[in-house]
Residue, then its C-alpha position, 0 to 999 in steps of 0.5 A: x905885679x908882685x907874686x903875692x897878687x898873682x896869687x891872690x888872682x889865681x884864689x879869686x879865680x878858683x873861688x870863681x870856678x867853684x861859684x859856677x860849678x855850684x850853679x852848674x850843678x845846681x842847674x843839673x840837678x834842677x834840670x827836671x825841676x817845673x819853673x825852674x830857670x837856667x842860672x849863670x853866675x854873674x861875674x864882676x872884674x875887681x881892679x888887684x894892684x896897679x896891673x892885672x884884676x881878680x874875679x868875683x861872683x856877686x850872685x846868678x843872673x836867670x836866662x829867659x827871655x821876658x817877651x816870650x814868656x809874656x807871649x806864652x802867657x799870653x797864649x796860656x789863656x788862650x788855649x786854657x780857653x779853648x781846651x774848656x769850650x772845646x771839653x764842654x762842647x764835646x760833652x753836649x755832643x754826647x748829651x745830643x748822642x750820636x745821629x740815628x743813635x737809640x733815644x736821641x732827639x731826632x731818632x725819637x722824633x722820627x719815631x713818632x711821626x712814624x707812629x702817626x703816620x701809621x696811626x692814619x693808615x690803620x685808621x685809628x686801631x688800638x694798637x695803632x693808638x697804643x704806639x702812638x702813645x709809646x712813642x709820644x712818651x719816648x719823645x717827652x722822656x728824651x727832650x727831659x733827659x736832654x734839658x737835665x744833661x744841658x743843666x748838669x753841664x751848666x752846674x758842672x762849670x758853675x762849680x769849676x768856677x769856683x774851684x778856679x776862683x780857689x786857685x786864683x785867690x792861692x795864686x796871688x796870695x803867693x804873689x805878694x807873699x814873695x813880693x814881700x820876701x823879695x825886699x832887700x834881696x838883689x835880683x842876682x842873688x841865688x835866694x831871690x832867683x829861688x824865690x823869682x821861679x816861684x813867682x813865675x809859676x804862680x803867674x802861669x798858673x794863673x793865666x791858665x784861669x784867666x789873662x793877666x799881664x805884669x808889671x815889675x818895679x825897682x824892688x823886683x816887686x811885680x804887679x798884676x793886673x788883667x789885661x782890661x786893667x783890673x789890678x789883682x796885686x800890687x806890691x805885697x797886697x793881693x785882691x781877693x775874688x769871691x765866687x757866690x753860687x746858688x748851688x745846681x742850676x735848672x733852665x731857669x737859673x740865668x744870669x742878670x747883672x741886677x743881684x736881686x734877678x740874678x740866678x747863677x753865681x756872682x764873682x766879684x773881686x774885693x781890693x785891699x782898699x776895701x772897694x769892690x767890682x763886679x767880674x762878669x758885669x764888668x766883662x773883666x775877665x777875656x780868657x782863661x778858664x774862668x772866661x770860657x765858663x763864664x761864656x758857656x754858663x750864660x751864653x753857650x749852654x743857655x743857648x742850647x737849652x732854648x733851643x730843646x725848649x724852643x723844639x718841644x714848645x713848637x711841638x706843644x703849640x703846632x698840635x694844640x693851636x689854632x690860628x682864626x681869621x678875623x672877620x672883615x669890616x668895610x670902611x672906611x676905616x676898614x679893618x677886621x674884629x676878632x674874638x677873644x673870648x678863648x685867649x688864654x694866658x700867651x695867646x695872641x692876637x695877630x695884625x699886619x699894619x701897613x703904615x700909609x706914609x712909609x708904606x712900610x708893612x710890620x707884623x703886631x702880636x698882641x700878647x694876653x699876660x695876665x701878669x703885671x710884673x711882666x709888663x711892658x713886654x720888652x722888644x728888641x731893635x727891629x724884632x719883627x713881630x712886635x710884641x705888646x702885651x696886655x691884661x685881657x683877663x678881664x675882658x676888652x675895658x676900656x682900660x685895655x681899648x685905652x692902652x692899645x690906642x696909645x701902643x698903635x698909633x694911627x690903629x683904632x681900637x674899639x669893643x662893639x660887644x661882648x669880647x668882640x675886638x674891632x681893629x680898624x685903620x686911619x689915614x696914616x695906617x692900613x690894617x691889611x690883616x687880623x687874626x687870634x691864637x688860641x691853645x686847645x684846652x680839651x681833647x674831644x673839643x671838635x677839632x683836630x688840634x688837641x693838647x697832646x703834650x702838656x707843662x706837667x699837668x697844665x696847658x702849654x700857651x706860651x704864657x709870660x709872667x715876671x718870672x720869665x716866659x713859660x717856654x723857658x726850660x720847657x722841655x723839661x718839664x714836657x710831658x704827654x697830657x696825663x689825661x690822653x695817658x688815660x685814653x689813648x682813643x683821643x689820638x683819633x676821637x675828637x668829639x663826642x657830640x656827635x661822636x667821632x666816625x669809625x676809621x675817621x683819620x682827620x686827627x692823627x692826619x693833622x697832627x702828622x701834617x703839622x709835624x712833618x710839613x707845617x712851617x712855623x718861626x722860631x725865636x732869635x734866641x734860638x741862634x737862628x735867623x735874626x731879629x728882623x728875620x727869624x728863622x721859619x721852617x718846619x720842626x724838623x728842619x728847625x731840629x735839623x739846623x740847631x744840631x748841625x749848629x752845635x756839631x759844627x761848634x763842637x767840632x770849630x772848638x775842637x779845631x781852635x784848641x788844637x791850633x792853639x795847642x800848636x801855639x803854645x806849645x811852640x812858644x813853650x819850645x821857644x821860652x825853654x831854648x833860654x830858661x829851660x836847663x840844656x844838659x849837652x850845655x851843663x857838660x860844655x860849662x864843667x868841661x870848661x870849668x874844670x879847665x879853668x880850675x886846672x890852670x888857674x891852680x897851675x898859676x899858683x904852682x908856679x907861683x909857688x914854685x917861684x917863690x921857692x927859687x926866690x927863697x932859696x936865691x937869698x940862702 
């Protein structure tokens, strides 16, 4: 190898060493810099003559590890996830407000029956009545406030959706804009690194709103796709989601995946070939963000709110009802006739069927819904009572004898007179009970039971129209019968012929008794009991079990973000160690450097020095 090689390896050497300490400088001063990755120079060796060989810097290799960073995405969701359920749950606890706290659900409660209770030991004094009243609007006004605090939160995350749908449609924007700025560019060139990080961070961004993963190309193109396989960019091209929203949500806002019954907001994403899907009915997205307020919107929240509207309709009906034991008929067939003439819209009439072959026994309820858009009624598998609905409006015609035969089988139906229902059984069913369910429609009608909390200034009765069922967002629309407001005697005066006695407690008795220890079954869309075996129990055990339900979530949300917290934070650790700038190995590598540069400067001063001698060997 001649002296001019050496050289020439020695300025290959030193242009070398001032590619890497431009990348080691690079590489401190970025050191602070979000998403940005560690960069190496790539270094390739080049053949110089018949010995030796220079150096060459053909651009920067990025230092990450690509199963980790798809694993912290991966849990990047994840905790996105449970960071949202663990923030909303914690805000429905403030909703609830503390146990015992002033105006809450139970403290309200307990305040009334309290008055009740006193109500019957001063035997129905009018500052006893006056009380009573106080506290009864207490309980409306906070059953109301705890509906319209459970719908805040739903509209708060129906508009947090469409915050995250801007950022994600921002986020793969920028993905295929750098796919397409990508082309041509080598993967170690210093642009194209540049370029990568940016990329990358458009990425986690997005799997904080929802789970994705990538798959990268020859061309160092990625592609994007949800991890049911939905594709979000492909190439240069981004799909584009768009989030339609009704604006603020009340208790009867609900999701449908029928558009024309809809009532929160739509997301559907389109593709750049011009077809579409629908994100929720589709389930397309599992986590992130986008999917905890999905989940909380239609799921959690609306949970919540059957829940305060199932406690004020148990209230309603359990003050107002009055449950009446059909009169028996001998046989054979034997079997039992009810009255109808006071059902009312909701109202029902009760059997208890035993089939003769099965000797299985099933509870009926058969359902007054005077509209016919609501018909048939729908039943779950096993859902035990079996709800069959009909139009009673009328009276018994044969219309409606016509459709309770066919509902039945095996129980006769017929109308000997009037609004009087026979109900009998056959060979293959025994008719072991029949009853009705009538709503109180006036405060002085005789009985105890009276409407003392009313739907506005109509009566609750648990009507079903097509709309839905009357107990939806009940609780905030609950208030005290204006007609009580104006005659707060009617706590204790049920009747006016003949009037009722001075210190005759048998009202304020009942509605203390019904509300302290009287058992009811609430439905399974409460998150209590099961289809088959709804949860039955007093109100305020019933109350007692939902807000222990939702503190329980509350606090199990709370757990599993910090867990994950944990999680990610570890995998961030771990995704750092390789990509992640280490200053303590920036000042190794210019050490390093600088004593590469040094001897390969010294190489050329001996090569010149040697040239030198050479020269002068000649003179």
């Amino acid at each position: 190898m001649g002296l001019s090689s050496a050289l020439a390896i020695a300025m290959s050497g030193l242009r070398a060493n001032q590619a890497a300490l431009s990348i080691t400088s690079g590489n401190v001063a970025n050191a602070q810099t979000p998403g940005y990755v560690t960069r190496t120079p790539n270094q390739i060796e080049v053949a110089t003559g018949d010995s030796g060989s220079s150096v060459q810097v053909t651009g920067v290799n990025r230092q990450l590890d690509l199963y980790v960073q798809s694993q912290l995405r991966t849990e990047t969701s994840g905790g996105a996830y449970a960071d949202q359920m663990a923030n909303i749950l914690g805000q429905l606890q403030n909703v609830y407000g503390p146990p015992g706290g002033d105006g809450t659900l139970e403290t309200t409660y307990n305040n009334f029956t309290s008055a009740l209770q006193a109500l019957s030991t001063s035997q129905g004094s009018q500052s006893a009545q006056t009380s009573a009243l106080a506290a009864a609007q207490s309980l409306a006004q906070s059953l109301n406030a705890t509906s319209q605090g459970i719908q805040t939160l739903r509209s708060n995350v129906e508009q947090d959706i469409g915050s995250s749908v801007a950022q994600a449609n921002a986020d793969l924007a920028q993905i295929a804009t750098i796919n397409g700025q990508l082309q041509g560019l080598a993967p170690t060139d210093p642009a194209a690194a540049a370029l990568m990080d940016q990329r990358d961070s458009a990425v986690s961004d997005l799997s904080k709103l929802m789970d994705v993963r990538t798959v990268t190309n020859s061309a160092n193109e990625i592609s994007v796709f949800t991890t049911t396989g939905v594709q979000l960019v492909g190439d240069q091209l981004a799909s584009k989601l768009f989030f339609t929203s009704p604006g603020p949500l009340t208790a009867n806002s609900l999701y449908s995946s029928d558009p024309t019954k809809n009532g929160v907001g739509s997301l559907t994403i389109q593709f750049p070939n011009g077809g579409s899907l629908d994100m929720i009915a589709n389930n397309a997205i599992t986590s992130g963000q986008i999917a905890a307020d999905l989940k909380l919107r239609d799921q959690t929240l609306v949970q919540a709110q059957t829940q305060v509207d199932q406690l004020a309709a148990s209230m309603s009906s359990a003050l107002s009802d009055t449950t009446a034991a059909g009169s028996a008929v001998t046989g054979p067939p034997a079997g039992f006739s009810v009255d109808t003439s006071n059902l009312q819209p909701g109202n029902t009439i009760n059997l208890t069927v035993t089939n003769s072959t099965t000797n299985l026994q099933q509870q009926i309820q058969i359902v007054n819904v005077t509209d016919p858009t609501a018909l048939p009624l729908q039943n779950l598998p096993n859902a035990s009572p079996t709800r069959i609905g009909v139009n009673l409006s009328g009276g018994i015609t044969p219309t409606v004898l016509s459709q309770l035969n066919a509902a039945l089988p095996g129980v006769v139906f017929s109308n000997p007179s009037g609004a009087t229902l026979k109900i009998v059984g056959s060979a293959t069913a025994t008719v072991n009970s029949a009853s009705t369910t009538t709503t109180a429609s006036s405060l002085t009608g005789g009985s105890a039971q009276l409407p003392l909390f009313t739907d506005g200034n109509a009566l609750y009765t648990g009507a079903i129209t097509g709309a839905g069922s009357q107990m939806t967002g009940y609780a905030g629309r609950i208030t005290v019968n204006p007609a009580l407001v104006k005659n707060p005697a009617n706590f204790t005066v049920y009747s006016n012929s003949p009037p009722t006695a001075a210190g005759d407690t048998t009202r304020p008795d009942f509605l203390y008794s019904q509300l302290t220890t009287g058992s009811f079954t609430y439905s399974p869309q409460t998150g209590l009991g099961s289809i088959a075996s709804p949860f039955s129990g007093t109100i305020t055990g019933f109350m007692q079990q939902f807000l222990s339900q939702q503190a329980n979530a509350a606090t199990t949300a709370t757990q599993l973000k910090q867990g994950q917290d944990v999680v990610v934070s570890t995998l961030q650790q771990k995704f750092n160690s390789v990509a992640g700038v280490s200053i303590d190995t920036e000042m190794s590598n210019l050490i390093a450097l600088q004593n590469s540069y040094a001897a390969n400067a010294h190489v050329m001063s001996v090569v010149q020095s040697m040239m030198n001698t050479l020269l002068q060997a000649h003179i």
